[in-house]
C-alpha positions as CSV (number, residue, x, y, z in Angstrom):
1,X,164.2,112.0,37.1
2,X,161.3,110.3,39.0
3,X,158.1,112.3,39.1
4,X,156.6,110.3,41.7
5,X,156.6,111.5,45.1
6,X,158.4,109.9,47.4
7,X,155.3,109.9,50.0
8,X,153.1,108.4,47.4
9,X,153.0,104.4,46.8
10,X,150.9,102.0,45.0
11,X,150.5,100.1,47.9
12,X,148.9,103.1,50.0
13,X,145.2,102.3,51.0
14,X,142.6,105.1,50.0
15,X,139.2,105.4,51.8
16,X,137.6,104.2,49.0
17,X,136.2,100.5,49.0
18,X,136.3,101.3,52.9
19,X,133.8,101.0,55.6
20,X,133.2,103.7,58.1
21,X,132.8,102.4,61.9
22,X,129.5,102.2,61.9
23,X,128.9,100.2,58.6
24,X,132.3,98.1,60.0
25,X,130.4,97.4,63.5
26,X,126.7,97.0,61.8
27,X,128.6,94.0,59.0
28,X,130.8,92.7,61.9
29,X,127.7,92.6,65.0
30,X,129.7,94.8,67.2
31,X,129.0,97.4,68.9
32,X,130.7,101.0,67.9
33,X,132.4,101.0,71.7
34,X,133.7,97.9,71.7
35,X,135.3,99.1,68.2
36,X,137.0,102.3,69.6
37,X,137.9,100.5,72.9
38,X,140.2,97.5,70.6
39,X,141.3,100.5,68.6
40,X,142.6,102.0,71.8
41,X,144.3,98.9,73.0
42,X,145.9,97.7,69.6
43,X,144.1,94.6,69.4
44,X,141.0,95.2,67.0
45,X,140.6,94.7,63.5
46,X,142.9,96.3,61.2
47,X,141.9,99.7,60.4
48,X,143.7,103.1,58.7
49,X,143.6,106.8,59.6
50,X,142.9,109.5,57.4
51,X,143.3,112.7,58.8
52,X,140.8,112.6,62.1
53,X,138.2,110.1,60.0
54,X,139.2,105.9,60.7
55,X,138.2,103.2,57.8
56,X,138.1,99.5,58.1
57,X,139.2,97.1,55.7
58,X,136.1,95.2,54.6
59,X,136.2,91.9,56.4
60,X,133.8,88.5,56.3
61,X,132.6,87.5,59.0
62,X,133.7,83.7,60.3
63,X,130.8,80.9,59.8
């Protein structure tokens, strides 16, 4: 019998190691509205939900 719940995966990103909007738009030189605006329209960064709070995925910036 597998104790694991079916919900839970390895591959399942936790908040941890995760950067809030602000710190995400302060690494990035964005502004916080332009963040929520390509959140809106699908085409921003990649980003994950948890609950009401959003994380980014800690990106480098392109030289």
């Amino acid at each position: 019998m597998d104790l694991q719940s079916p919900k839970s995966s390895r591959n399942t990103p936790t908040a941890e190691g995760m950067l809030t909007p602000k710190e995400f738009a302060k690494a990035q030189k964005v502004s916080l509205s332009w963040l929520a605006k390509a959140r809106k329209r699908g085409d921003g960064p990649p980003f994950v939900r948890f609950g009401r709070s959003v994380r980014y995925f800690p990106m480098r910036r392109p030289q």
